[in-house]
VOGU-3710 file (C-alpha; in Angstrom, 3 decimals, decimal comma):
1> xxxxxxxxxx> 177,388/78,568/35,846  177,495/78,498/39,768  180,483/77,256/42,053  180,722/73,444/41,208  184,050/72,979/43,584  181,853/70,449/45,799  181,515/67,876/42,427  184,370/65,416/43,012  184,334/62,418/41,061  185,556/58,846/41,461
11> xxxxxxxxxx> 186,563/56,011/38,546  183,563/55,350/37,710  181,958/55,737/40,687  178,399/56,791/40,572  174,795/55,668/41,698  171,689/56,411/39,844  172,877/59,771/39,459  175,810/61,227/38,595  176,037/64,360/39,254  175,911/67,143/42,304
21> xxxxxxxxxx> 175,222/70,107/40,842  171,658/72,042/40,712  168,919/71,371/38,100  169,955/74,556/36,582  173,819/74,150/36,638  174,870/71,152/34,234  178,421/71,066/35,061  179,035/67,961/32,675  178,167/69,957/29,334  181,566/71,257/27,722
31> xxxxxxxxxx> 180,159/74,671/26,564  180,152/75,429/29,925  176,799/77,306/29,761  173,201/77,222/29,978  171,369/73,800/29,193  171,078/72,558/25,836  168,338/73,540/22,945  165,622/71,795/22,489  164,738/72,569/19,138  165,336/69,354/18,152
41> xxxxxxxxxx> 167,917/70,516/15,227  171,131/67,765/15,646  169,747/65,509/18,828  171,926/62,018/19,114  172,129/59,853/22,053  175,018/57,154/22,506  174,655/54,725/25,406  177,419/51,931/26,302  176,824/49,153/28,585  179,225/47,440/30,656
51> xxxxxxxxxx> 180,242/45,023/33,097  179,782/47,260/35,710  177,992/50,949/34,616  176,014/51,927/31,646  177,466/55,265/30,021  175,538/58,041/27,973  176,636/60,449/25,722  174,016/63,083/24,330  174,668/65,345/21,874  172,867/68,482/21,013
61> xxxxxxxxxx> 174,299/70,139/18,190  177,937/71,111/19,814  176,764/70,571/23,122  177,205/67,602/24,789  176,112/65,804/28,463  176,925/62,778/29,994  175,495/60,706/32,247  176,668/57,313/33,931  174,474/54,742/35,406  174,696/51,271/37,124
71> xxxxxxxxxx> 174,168/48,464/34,486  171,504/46,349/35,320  169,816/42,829/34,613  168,226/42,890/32,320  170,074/45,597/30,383  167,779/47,661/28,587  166,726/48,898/31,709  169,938/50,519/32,732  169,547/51,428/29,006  166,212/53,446/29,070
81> xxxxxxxxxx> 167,327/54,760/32,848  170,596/56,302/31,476  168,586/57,826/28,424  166,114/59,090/30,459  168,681/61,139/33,184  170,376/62,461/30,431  167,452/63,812/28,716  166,399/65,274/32,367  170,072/66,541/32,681  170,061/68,599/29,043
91> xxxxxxxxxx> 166,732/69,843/29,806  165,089/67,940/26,402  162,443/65,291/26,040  163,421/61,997/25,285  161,405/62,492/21,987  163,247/65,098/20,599  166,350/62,320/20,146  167,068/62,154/16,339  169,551/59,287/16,711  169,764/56,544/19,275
101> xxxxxxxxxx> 173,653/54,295/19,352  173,870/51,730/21,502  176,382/49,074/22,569  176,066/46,260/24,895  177,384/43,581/26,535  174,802/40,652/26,073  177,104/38,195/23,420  180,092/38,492/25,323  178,494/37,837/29,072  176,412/34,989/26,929
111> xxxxxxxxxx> 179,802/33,535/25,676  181,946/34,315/29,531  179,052/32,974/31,297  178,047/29,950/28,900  174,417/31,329/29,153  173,659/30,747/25,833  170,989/29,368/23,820  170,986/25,336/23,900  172,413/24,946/20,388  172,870/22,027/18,052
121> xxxxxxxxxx> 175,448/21,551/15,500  174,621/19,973/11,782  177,666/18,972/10,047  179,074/16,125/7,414  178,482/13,089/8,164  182,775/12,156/10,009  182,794/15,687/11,071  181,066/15,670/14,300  184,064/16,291/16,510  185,391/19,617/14,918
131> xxxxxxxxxx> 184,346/21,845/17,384  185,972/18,958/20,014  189,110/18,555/18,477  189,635/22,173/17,487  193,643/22,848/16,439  196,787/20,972/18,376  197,986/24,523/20,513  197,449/25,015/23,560  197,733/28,248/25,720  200,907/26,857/27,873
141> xxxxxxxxxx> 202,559/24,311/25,895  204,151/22,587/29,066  200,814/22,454/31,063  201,045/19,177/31,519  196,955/19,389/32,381  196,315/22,185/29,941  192,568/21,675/29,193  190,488/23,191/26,263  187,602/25,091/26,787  184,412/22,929/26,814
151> xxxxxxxxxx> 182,513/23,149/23,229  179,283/25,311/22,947  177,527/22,489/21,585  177,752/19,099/23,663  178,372/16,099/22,034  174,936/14,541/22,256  173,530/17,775/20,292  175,821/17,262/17,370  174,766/15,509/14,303  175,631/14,001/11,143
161> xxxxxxxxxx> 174,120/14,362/7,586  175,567/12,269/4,908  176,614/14,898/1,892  179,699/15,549/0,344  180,898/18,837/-0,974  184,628/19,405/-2,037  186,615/22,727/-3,357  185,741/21,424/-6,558  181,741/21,268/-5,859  179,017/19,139/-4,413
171> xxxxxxxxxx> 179,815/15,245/-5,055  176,803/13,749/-2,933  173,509/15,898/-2,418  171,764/15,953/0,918  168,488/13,886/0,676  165,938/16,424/1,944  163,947/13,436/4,148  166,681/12,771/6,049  166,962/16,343/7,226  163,420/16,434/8,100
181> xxxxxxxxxx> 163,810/13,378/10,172  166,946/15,118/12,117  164,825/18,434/12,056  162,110/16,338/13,766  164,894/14,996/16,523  165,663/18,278/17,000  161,979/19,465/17,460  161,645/16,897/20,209  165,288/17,641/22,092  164,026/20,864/22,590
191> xxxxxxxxxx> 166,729/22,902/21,126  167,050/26,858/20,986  169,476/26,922/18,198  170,979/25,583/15,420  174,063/25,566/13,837  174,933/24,283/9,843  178,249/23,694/8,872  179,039/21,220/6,377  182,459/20,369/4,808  183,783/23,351/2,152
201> xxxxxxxxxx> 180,285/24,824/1,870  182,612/28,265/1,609  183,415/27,205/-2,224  179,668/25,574/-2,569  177,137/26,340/-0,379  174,708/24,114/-2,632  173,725/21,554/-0,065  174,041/23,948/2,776  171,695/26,051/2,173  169,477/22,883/1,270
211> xxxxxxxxxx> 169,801/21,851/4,863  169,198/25,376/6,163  165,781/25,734/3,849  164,678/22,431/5,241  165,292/23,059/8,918  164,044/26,652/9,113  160,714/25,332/7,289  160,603/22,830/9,878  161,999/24,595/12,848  160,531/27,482/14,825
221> xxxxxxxxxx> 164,457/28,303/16,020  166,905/30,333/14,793  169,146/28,299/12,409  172,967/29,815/11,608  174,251/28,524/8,103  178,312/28,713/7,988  178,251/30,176/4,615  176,060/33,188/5,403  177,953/33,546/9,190  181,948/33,103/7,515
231> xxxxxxxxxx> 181,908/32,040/4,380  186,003/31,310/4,613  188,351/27,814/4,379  188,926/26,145/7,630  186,501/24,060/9,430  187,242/24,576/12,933  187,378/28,356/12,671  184,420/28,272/10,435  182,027/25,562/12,626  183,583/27,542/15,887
241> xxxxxxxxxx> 182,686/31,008/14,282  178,821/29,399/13,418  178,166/28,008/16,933  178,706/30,828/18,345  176,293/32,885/16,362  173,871/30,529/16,740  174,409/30,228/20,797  174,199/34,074/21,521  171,686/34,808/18,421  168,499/33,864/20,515
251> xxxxxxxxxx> 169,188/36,610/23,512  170,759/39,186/20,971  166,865/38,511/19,327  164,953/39,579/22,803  167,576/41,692/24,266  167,322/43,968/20,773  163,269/42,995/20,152  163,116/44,260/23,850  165,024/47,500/23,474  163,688/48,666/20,147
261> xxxxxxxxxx> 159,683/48,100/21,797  160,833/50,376/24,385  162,371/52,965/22,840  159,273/53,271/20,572  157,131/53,811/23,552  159,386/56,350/25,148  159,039/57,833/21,385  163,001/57,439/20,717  164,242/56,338/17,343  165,027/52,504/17,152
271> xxxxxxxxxx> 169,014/51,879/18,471  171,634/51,224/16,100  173,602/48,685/17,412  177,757/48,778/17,520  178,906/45,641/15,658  182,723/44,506/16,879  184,446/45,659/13,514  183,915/49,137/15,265  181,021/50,167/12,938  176,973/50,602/13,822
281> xxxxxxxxxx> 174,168/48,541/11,795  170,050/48,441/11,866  168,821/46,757/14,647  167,535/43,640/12,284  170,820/43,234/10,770  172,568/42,415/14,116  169,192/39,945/15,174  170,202/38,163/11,717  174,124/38,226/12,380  174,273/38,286/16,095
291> xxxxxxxxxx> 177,816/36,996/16,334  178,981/40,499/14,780  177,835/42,276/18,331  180,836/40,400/20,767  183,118/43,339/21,957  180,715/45,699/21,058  181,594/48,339/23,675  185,192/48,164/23,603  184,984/48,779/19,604  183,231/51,473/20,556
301> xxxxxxxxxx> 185,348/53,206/22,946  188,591/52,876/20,504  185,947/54,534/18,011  185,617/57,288/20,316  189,359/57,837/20,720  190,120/58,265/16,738  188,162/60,567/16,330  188,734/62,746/19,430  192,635/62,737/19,467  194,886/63,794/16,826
311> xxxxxxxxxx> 197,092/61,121/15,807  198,943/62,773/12,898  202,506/64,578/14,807  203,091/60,232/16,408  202,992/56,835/14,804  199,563/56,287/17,056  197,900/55,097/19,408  197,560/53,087/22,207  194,141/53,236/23,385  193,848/52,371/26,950
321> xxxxxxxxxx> 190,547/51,534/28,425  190,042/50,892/32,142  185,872/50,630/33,583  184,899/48,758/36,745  185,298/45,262/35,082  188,203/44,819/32,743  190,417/47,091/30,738  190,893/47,145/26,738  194,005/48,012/25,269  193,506/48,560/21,156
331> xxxxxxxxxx> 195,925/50,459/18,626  194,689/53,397/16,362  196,791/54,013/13,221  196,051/56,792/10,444  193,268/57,839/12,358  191,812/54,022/11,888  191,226/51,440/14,596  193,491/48,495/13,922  191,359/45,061/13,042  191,099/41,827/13,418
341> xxxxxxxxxx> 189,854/38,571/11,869  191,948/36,366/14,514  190,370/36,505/17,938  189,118/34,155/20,644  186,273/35,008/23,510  187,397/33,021/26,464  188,773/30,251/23,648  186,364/30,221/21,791  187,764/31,268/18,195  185,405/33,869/16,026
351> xxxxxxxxxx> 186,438/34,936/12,408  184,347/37,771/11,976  186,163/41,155/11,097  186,411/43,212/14,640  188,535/45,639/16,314  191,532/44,431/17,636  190,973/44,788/21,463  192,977/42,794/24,063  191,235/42,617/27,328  192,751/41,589/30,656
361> xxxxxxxxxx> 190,613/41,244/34,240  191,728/44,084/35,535  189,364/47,036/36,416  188,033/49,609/39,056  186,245/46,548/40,578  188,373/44,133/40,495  189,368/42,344/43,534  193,138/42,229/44,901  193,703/38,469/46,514  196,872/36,361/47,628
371> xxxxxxxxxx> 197,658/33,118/45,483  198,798/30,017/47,299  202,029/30,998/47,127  201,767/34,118/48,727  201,975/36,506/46,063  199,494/39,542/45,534  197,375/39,285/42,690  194,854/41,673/40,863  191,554/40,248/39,160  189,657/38,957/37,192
381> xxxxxxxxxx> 187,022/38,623/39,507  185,226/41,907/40,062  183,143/43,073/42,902  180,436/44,986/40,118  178,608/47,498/40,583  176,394/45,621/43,334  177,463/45,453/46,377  180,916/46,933/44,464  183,914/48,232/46,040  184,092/48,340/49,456
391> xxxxxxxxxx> 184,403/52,583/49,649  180,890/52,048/48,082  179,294/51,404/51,231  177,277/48,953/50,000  178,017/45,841/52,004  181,498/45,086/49,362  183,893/43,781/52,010  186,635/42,547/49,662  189,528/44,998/48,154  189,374/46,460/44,790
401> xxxxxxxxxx> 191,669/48,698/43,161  189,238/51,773/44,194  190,012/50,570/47,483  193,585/51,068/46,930  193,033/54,587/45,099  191,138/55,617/47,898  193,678/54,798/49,992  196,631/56,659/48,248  194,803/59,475/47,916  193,251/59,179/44,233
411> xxxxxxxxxx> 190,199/59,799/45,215  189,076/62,040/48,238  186,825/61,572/51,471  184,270/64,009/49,891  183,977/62,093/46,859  179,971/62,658/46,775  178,380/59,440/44,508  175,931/61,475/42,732  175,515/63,458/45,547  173,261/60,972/47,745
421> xxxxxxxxxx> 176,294/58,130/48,946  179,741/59,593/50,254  182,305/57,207/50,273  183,448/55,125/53,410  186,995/55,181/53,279  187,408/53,688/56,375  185,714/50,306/54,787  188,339/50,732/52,303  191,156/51,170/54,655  189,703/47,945/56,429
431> xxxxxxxxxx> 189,643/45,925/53,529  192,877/46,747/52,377  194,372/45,989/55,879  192,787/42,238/55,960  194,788/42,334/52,838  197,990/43,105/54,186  197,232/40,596/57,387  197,183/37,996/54,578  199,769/38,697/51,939  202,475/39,443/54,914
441> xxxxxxxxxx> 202,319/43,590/53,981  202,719/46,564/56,387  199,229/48,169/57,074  196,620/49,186/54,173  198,760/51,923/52,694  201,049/49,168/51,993  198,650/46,633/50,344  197,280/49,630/48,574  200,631/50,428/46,499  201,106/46,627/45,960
451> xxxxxxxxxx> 197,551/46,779/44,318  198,001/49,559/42,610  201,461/48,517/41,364  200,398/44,724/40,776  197,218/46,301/38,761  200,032/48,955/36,402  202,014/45,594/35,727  199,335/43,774/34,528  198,041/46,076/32,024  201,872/47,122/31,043
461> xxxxxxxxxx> 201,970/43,785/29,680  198,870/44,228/27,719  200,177/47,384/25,976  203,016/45,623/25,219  201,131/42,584/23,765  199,774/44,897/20,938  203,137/46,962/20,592  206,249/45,841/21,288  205,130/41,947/20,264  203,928/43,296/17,145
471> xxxxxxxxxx> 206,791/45,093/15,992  205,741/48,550/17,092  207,654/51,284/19,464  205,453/52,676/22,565  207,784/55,596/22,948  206,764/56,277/19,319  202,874/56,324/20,342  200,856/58,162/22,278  198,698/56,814/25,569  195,077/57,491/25,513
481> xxxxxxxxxx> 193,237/56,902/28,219  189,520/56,449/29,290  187,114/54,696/31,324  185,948/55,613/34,792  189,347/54,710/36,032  191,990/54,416/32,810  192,996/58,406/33,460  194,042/57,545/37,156  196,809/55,095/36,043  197,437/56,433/32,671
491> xxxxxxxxxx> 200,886/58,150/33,510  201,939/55,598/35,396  201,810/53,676/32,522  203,084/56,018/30,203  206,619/55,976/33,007  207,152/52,271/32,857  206,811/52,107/29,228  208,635/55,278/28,443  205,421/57,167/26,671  205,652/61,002/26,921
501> xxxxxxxxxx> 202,461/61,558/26,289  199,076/60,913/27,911  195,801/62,322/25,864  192,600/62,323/28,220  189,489/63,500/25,942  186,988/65,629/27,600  184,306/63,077/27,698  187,400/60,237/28,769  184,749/58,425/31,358  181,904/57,836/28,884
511> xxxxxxxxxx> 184,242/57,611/25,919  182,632/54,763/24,355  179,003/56,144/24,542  180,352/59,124/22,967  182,299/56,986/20,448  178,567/56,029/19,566  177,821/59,231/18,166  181,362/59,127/16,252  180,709/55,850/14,642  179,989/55,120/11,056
521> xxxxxxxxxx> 178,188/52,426/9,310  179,381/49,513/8,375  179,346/45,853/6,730  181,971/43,092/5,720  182,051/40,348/3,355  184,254/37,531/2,695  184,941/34,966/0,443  187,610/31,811/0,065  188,882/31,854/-3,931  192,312/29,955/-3,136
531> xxxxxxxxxx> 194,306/30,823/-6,421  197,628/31,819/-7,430  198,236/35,367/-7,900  200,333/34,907/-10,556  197,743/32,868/-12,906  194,417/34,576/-11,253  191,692/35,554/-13,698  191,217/39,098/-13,520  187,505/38,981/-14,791  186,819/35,680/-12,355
541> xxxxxxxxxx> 188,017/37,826/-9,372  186,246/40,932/-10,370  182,875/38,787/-10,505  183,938/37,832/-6,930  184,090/41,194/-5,805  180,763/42,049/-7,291  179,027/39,558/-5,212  180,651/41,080/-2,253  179,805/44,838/-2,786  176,663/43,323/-3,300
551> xxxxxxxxxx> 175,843/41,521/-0,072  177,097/44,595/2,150  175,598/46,999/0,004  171,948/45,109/0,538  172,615/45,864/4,355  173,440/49,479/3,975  170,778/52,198/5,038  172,115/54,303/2,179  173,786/52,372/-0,370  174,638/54,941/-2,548
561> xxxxxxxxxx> 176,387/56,941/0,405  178,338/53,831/0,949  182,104/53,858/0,928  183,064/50,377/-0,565  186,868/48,903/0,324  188,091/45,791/-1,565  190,897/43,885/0,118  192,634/40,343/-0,241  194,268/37,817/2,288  197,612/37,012/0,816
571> xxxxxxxxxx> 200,332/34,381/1,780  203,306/32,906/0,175  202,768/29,477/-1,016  203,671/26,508/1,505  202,441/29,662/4,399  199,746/28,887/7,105  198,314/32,242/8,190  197,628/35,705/5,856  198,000/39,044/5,897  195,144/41,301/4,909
581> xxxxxxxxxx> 196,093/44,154/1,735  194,396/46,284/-0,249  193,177/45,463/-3,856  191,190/48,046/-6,483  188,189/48,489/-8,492  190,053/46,684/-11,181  192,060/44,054/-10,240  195,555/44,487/-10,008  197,866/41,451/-9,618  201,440/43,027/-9,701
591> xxxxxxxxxx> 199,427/46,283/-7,233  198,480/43,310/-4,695  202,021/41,888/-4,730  203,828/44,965/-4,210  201,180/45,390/-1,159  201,945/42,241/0,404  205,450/42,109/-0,010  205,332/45,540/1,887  203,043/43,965/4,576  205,161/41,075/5,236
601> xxxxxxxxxx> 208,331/43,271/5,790  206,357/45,171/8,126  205,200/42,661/9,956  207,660/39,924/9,773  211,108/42,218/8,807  211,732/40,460/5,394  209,859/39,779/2,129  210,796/36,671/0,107  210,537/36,264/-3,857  207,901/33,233/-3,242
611> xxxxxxxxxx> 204,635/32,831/-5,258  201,785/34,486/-3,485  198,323/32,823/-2,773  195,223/34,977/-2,274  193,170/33,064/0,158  190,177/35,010/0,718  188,800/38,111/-1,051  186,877/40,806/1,412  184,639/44,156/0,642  183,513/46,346/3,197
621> xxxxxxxxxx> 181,113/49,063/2,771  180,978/52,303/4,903  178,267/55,016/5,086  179,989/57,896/7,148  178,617/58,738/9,896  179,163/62,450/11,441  181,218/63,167/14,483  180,248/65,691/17,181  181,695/68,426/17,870  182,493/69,091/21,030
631> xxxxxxxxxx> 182,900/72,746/22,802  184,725/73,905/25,766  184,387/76,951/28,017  185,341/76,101/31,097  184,199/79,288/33,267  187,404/79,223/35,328  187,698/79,310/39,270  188,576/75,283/39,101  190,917/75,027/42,284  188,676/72,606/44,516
641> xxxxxxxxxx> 191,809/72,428/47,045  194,337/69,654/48,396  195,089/66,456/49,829  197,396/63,688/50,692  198,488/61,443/47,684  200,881/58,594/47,335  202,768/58,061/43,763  204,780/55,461/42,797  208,459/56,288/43,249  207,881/59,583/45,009
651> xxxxxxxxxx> 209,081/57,973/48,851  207,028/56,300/51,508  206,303/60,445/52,482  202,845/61,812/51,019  203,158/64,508/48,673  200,651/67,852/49,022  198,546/67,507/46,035  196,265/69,948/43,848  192,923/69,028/43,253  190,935/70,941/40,749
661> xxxxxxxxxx> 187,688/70,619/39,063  188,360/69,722/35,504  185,030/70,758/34,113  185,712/74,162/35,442  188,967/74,195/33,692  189,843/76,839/31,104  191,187/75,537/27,602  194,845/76,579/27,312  195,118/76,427/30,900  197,938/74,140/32,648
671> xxxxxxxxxx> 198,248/72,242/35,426  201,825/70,923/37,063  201,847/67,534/39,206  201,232/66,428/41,402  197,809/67,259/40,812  193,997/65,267/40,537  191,249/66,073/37,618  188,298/65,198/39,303  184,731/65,117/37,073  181,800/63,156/37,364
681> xxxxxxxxxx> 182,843/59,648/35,651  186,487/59,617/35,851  189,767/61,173/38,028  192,854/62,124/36,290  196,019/61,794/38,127  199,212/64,225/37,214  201,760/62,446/38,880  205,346/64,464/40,105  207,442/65,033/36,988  203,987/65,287/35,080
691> xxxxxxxxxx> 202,288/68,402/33,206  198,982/69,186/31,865  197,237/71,191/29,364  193,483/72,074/28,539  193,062/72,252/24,366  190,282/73,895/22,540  187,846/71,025/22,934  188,483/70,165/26,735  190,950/67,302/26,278  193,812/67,216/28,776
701> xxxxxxxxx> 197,001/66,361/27,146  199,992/65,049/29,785  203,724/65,342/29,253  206,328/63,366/31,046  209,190/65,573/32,377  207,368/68,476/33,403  207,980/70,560/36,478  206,607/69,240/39,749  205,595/71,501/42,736
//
């Protein structure tokens, strides 16, 4: 491989290309060697969009490139762009791809944005306000003008059907001409969408999917039907969980219809799509279910950080994801992504099974401003990826937090962006000082350690959301970190919340394309029983199950590959909320007892000899998938030089600071801080006190406490 000293890298900082190495030296491969076969043997191609870049993993047997591109509008053409430069960078055509992974962004920005599909809302006749009303908390309970996030569906596009289910069964039937007179309202207001959700059609669905028949015979729209979307107790939750499907199901339908047409004409295999419970599904299954896809990349990227880092010597992890938008905290336990089936977008609550990902405004991009009261504040608004940052030289004038790494020293003057756009650090310095003019600070170096340090504290308090809130120890976890920027602020981190280690995998700036290729398969089912545990019918909740394993089994692409989990939401009796345990084959009241009692001392710290309540019964079915493996031989020869740097706590003095090549890294070798990692999609910094060490497969694994130079 020739001399690739000249590739510097910034967090996430790259153009159309990515790269400045020849057309014959493909620095981002982790064999370190020639370019990849073509014999079309084990070809699989992982591409993540988001807010601001579009990442690509491709993997050729154990041989694997990235790319990362600017995300565009539409999508899929940041999509096809990406898939094409990698192809060009492995030396393959985009043909030879076996498998094609893909997550996106298109729900969520739908949902953030309220660019949705105009939706309308069927529901039982007195039920017409659910979505208004929603639940009595409130985000600040002495916000004296707290307000609630506006409804998907507007009042005048919500309508009433006289019917009456209960738990016990259907009492009133709908009368099939008045639906076809509100189907023919609807025809006429022009609607995109609609949503059903009538009173406890979780324990009957009878007239439900009455109305549904009628308005999808009627209707040329998507129509959403609450017991095929959540079929679980709770109306809000349940009506809240509908709309949204229905509002983002009409752009999931072109964005995906759009995709798979083009992939077929480039002669790639239809994309898979990441669903938010962290596992991949036919492209038709996620058009059908569209509110699975929210959070689909930052499932992804906790995905790729199971199955890259070795979990088994600490209690977990703590994955830490920071791109140009936002970064995604998430916890990994047993090798398994922690879930959720309790989580809002922007308010807006959604019951379907997902990885448990918090996300906070705070990203490469995002802009550093002064409040009214004079303090320094960090995001959410982010410059993107157009004009971006203002290093970016691309007409950004306002100050990001690459700004601020620039400034400290992060990330160099030769920075090359894909070796056509060097960055313009005096832009940065500029910005940064009309920062400091404002917020009352001493020059741009100044503002730049308030950003920096304003950024650390925001997304401290997100790792402690999902650790120390829930009962868990940091110190007792490890910090892994990815994105185009997460490695640069990882150890700072790690020092304020007393971590000792900090795991960057080798692919750490694309890790959630490459957590494409990791991902398996997979499909969840729920059901509301509401019985006793003591006095449930063993055969009744068998039969249950049965229908389950059924329904995800009819969406697996192998069903007799699948992997089939049972499970049961649990509560004691006179208890609002559940907790989620195992069950078996054959059901086993005093087995799911013991299970909960030992969840609820976990969770809570005591277990109390109550009666127990199984709420809802759950199956999910998993067809493996197979994760790459991933080779490093870095050639060696990686010292690029050094620079200037600034770390927190170090003194207002610069410290001289080692900047190496990590591609061109050796495994076993190690570095000492201060030091900088640079690669194409991401910059690792080693802080003083800090230590580093290459393993087998190329991931850098930091220690707190080592010696500094």
């Amino acid at each position: 491989m020739t001399d690739t000293n000249t590739h510097t890298t910034t967090d996430a900082n790259a153009s159309d290309a990515t790269r400045t190495e020849s057309a014959n030296d493909r620095a981002l491969r982790t064999d370190g060697g020639s370019p990849a076969s073509s014999d079309g043997t084990d070809v699989r191609i992982g591409v993540d969009v988001g807010g601001t870049f579009t990442d690509v993993a491709l993997s050729v047997d154990d041989d694997l490139v990235t790319a990362k591109v600017p995300s565009t509008d539409p999508q899929h053409l940041g999509v096809l762009e990406g898939l094409r430069k990698a192809c060009d960078d492995a030396g393959i055509d985009p043909g030879e791809i076996d498998e094609f992974a893909h997550a996106m962004t298109v729900s969520v920005n739908a949902l953030l944005e309220r660019g949705g599909a105009e939706t309308a809302l069927v529901t039982t006749e007195g039920f017409r306000d659910v979505l208004e009303i929603g639940r009595q908390d409130r985000p600040d309970l002495y916000d004296l003008e707290a307000e609630k996030p506006e409804p998907l569906v507007p009042r005048e596009r919500r309508f009433e059907v006289s019917e009456r289910t209960t738990a016990d069964g259907v009492e009133e039937p709908v009368d099939p001409d008045e639906i076809r007179d509100l189907a023919a309202t609807l025809r006429e207001s022009d609607v995109e969408a609609v949503a059903v959700s009538l009173l406890h059609a979780y324990a009957d669905p009878e007239n439900e999917e009455r109305v549904a028949e009628i308005l999808r015979e009627e209707l040329d729209v998507p129509v959403s039907a609450s017991h095929e979307v959540l079929a679980e107790f709770r109306e809000f939750e349940r009506t809240s969980t509908t709309a949204v499907d229905a509002y983002v199901r009409p752009a999931i339908d072109r964005y995906v219809g759009r995709l798979v047409e083009e992939a077929e004409a480039a002669g790639v295999p239809a994309p898979r799509i990441m669903q938010a419970n962290g596992g991949i599904a036919d492209p038709e299954t996620v058009r059908e279910h569209a509110v699975t896809t929210t959070l689909s990349g930052p499932a992804a990227g906790v995905v790729g950080a199971a199955a890259t880092v070795d979990d088994a010597d600490v209690e977990g992890l703590v994955t830490f994801d920071m791109g140009g938008t936002s970064s995604d905290v998430s916890l990994v336990r047993d090798g398994q992504a922690e879930r959720t089936t309790d989580a809002e977008i922007d308010g807006l609550p959604i019951r379907t099974p997902m990885v448990d990902v918090n996300t906070v405004g705070a990203g490469g991009g995002s802009i550093a401003w002064v409040d009214a009261g004079g303090a320094l504040r960090v995001g959410p608004k982010s410059s993107g990826a157009d004009p971006g940052p203002a290093c970016y030289g691309r007409g950004g004038t306002e100050p990001t937090v690459t700004d601020a790494n620039v400034v400290l020293g992060y990330i160099g003057p030769e920075t090359a962006l894909g070796g056509e756009m060097t960055l313009d650090v005096e832009a940065a310095r500029d910005a940064l000082e009309r920062l400091a003019d404002e917020a009352g600070l001493d020059g741009a170096l100044e503002a730049a350690r308030g950003v920096y340090r304003v950024a650390n504290a925001t997304m401290t308090r997100t790792i402690r959301s999902v650790t120390v809130e829930r009962g868990h120890d940091p110190r007792e976890f490890a910090l892994v970190a990815f994105g185009g920027a997460g490695p640069m602020h990882a150890a700072a981190l790690a020092d304020s919340l007393e971590v000792d280690r900090v795991v960057v995998p080798r692919p750490g700036g694309v890790l959630s394309a490459f957590g494409l290729l990791a991902a398996d398969e997979s499909y969840d089912a729920v059901r509301t029983v509401g019985v006793d545990l003591e006095t449930a019918d063993a055969t009744e909740t068998e039969a249950v199950y049965d229908d389950l394993v059924a329904d995800v089994l009819a969406d697996a692409s192998d069903p007799d590959a699948a992997r089939v989990e049972l499970a049961a939401d649990c509560r004691y009796a006179g208890q609002s909320f559940e907790l989620t345990v195992s069950a078996d084959d054959e059901f086993d009241a005093d087995a799911v007892e013991r299970r909960f009692h030992e969840a609820h001392e976990r969770a809570y710290g005591y277990a109390l000899d109550e009666s127990i309540e199984v709420v809802n019964l759950r199956a999910t079915a998993t067809v493996p998938g197979s994760e790459p493996t991933v080779r490093h031989e870095g050639p060696g020869d990686a010292l690029v030089g050094t620079r200037d740097a600034h770390f927190p706590g170090a003194g207002t003095e610069p410290r001289e600071t080692t900047v190496y090549d990590r591609d061109r890294l050796e495994a076993g070798a190690t570095v000492s801080g201060p030091a900088i990692l640079e690669q194409a999609e991401s910059t690792t910094v080693v802080p003083p006190t800090w230590a580093g060490e290459i393993l087998a497969d190329g991931t850098l694994v930091m220690t707190r406490g080592g010696d500094s130079e």
